[in-house]
C-alpha positions in Angstrom: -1.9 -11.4 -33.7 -3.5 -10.0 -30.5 -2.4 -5.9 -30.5 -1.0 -4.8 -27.1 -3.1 -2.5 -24.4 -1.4 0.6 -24.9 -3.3 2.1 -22.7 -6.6 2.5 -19.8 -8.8 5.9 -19.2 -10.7 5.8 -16.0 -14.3 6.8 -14.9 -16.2 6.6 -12.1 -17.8 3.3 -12.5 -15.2 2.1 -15.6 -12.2 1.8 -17.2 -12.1 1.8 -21.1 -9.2 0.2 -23.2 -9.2 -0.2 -26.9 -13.2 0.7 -27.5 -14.3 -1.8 -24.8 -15.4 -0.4 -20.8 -15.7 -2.5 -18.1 -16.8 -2.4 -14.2 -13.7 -3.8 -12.2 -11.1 -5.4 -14.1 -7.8 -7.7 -13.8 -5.3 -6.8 -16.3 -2.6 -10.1 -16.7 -0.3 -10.9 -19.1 -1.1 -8.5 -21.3 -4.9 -9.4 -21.6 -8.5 -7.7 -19.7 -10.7 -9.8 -17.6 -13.4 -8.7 -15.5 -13.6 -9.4 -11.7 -15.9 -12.2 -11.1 -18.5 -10.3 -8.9 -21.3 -13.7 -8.8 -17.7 -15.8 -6.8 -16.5 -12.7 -4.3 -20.4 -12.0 -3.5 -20.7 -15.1 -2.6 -17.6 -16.0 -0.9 -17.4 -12.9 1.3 -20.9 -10.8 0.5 -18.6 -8.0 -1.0 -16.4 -7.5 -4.2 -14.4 -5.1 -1.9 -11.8 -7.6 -1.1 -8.4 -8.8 -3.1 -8.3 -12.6 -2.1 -6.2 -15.0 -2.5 -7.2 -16.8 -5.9 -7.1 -12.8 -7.2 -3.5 -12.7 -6.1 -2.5 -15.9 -7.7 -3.7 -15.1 -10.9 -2.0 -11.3 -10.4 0.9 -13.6 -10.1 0.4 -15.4 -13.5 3.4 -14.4 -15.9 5.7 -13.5 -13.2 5.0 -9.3 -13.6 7.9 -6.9 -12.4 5.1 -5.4 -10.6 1.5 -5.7 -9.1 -0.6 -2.3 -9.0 -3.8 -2.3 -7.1 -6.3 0.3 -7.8 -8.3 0.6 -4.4 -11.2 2.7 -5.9 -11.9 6.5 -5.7 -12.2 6.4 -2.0 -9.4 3.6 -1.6 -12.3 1.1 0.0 -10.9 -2.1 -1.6 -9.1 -3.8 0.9 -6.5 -6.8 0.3 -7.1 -10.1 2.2 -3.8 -10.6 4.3 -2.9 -14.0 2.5 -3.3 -11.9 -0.9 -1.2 -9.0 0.3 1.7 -11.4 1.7 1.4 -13.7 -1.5 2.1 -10.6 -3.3 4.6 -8.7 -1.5 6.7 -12.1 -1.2 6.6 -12.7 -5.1 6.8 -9.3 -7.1 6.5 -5.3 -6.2 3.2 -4.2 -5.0 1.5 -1.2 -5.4 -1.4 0.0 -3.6 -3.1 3.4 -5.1 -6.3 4.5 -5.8 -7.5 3.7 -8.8 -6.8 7.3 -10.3 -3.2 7.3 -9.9 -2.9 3.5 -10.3 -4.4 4.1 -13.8 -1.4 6.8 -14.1 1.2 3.7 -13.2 -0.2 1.7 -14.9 -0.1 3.6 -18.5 3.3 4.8 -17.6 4.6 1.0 -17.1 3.3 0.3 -20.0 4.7 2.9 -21.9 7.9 2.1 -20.3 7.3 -1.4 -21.8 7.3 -3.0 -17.9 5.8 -5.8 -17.4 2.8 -4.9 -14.9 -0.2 -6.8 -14.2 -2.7 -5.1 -12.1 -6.1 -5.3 -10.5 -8.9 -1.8 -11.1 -11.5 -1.0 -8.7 -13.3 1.5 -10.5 -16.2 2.9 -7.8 -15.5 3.2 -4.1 
């Protein structure tokens, strides 16, 4: 049996979780997976944007709530479709990534059900 996140430290540059760091990551149903960089490069020449796909799968396992680290300097921006997608379907909360590391370990904690989306630079 898979042990539960219990909780995420954040650096400049990555998050860490259960001996494991990673770059930018999307945390969903309980499980780590890191943004897909090679698509959003491509797509938009950036990974500083929350698109829709992203949203859909922040979506997956119908969280209480959606937190959205924005990065240090809150640079990552949400795509408008994203942002309504979101809003319409669960509680969305836009921080930077320092205090949306703080929400998130509290939710979890808490035992909420959260999924959430980590910018960990900009």
């Amino acid at each position: 049996m898979e042990e539960k996140i219990q909780s995420f430290r954040l650096e400049w540059g990555k998050i860490s979780f259960d001996g494991t760091e990673l770059r930018d990551i999307l945390f969903v149903d309980g499980r780590v997976f890191p943004r897909d960089y090679d698509k959003l490069n491509k797509k938009y020449g950036s990974i500083h944007l929350v698109d829709l796909d992203e949203a859909k799968e922040l979506l997956r396992g119908n969280p209480w709530e959606v937190v959205i680290g924005i990065g240090h300097e809150s640079l990552l921006k949400l795509a408008p479709d994203a942002e309504t997608i979101l809003k319409q379907r669960t509680a969305l909360i836009i921080l930077p990534s320092p205090l949306a590391v703080d929400r998130i370990n509290a939710d979890i904690k808490r035992g909420e059900k959260v999924n959430a989306l980590i910018h960990t630079t900009c």
